[in-house]
C-alpha positions in Angstrom: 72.6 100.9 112.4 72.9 102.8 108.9 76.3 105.1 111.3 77.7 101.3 111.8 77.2 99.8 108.2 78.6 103.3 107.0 81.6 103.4 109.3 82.1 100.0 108.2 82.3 100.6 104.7 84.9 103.7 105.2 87.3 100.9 107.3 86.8 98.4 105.2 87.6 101.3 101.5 90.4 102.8 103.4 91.8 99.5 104.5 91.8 98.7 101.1 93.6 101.2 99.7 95.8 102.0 102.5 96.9 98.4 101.2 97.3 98.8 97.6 99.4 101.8 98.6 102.1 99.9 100.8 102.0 97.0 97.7 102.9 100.7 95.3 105.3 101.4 97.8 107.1 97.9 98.2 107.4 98.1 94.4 109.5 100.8 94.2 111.4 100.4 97.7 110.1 103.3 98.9 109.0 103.6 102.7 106.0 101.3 103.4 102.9 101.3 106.1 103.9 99.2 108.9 102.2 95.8 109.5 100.6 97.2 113.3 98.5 99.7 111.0 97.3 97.1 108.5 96.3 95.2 111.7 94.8 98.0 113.5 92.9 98.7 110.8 91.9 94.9 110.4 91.3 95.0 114.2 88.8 97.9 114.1 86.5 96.4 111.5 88.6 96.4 107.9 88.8 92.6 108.2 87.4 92.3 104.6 89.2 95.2 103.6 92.6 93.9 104.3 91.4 90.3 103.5 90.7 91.5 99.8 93.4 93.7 99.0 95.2 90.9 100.1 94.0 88.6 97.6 93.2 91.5 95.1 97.0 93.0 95.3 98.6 89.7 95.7 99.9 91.6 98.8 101.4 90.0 101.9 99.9 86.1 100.7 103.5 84.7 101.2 104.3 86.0 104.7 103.5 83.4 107.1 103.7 85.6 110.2 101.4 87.9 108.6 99.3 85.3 107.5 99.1 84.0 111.2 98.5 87.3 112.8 96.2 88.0 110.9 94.1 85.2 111.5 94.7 86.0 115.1 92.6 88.9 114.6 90.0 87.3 112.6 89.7 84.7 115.5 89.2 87.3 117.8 86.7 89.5 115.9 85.0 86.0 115.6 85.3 85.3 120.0 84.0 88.5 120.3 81.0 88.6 117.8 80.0 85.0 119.2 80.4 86.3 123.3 77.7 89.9 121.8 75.6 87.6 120.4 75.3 85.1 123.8 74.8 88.2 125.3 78.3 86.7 127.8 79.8 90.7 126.9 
C-alpha cells in the first residue's frame, strides 16, 4: 500500500510539473509536451496532477477537446475503480 500511495504521489508531482513546463513553453512559443503525454500521464494515475496544474496554471481550461478527453479519462479511471471494487475485474 505505502509503494502505491508513493508511486502515486510521484505521477501525480511529475504530472504537475511536466504541466507547468508545457504552460513555460507555450509562453514563449517554444516546442511544447504533446497532449497524448499529459493524458498518458493522467491515464496512469496523475488525474489530480493534471487536474490542478490545470486549474493552478490556468493551462489548457479553454480547450474544449482537451477538456472532453480529459474527462474521458476520468470516466474511465472512475468505470474501472467502480468494476475493482464490485470485484466484476
Amino acid at each position: 500500500m505505502k509503494v502505491l500511495l508513493l508511486y502515486f504521489l510521484f505521477v501525480n508531482c511529475f504530472t504537475f510539473l511536466l504541466t507547468g513546463y508545457d504552460k513555460f513553453q507555450a509562453r514563449r512559443h517554444k516546442r511544447r509536451i504533446p497532449e497524448i503525454v499529459l493524458f498518458l500521464l493522467a491515464f496512469i494515475g496523475g488525474t489530480i496532477g493534471l487536474l490542478t496544474a490545470m486549474f493552478f496554471f490556468r493551462h489548457k481550461t479553454a480547450k474544449t477537446t482537451f477538456i472532453m478527453k480529459f474527462s474521458y479519462v476520468i470516466i474511465v479511471q472512475i468505470v474501472v475503480i467502480y468494476l475493482k471494487m464490485t470485484n466484476n475485474i
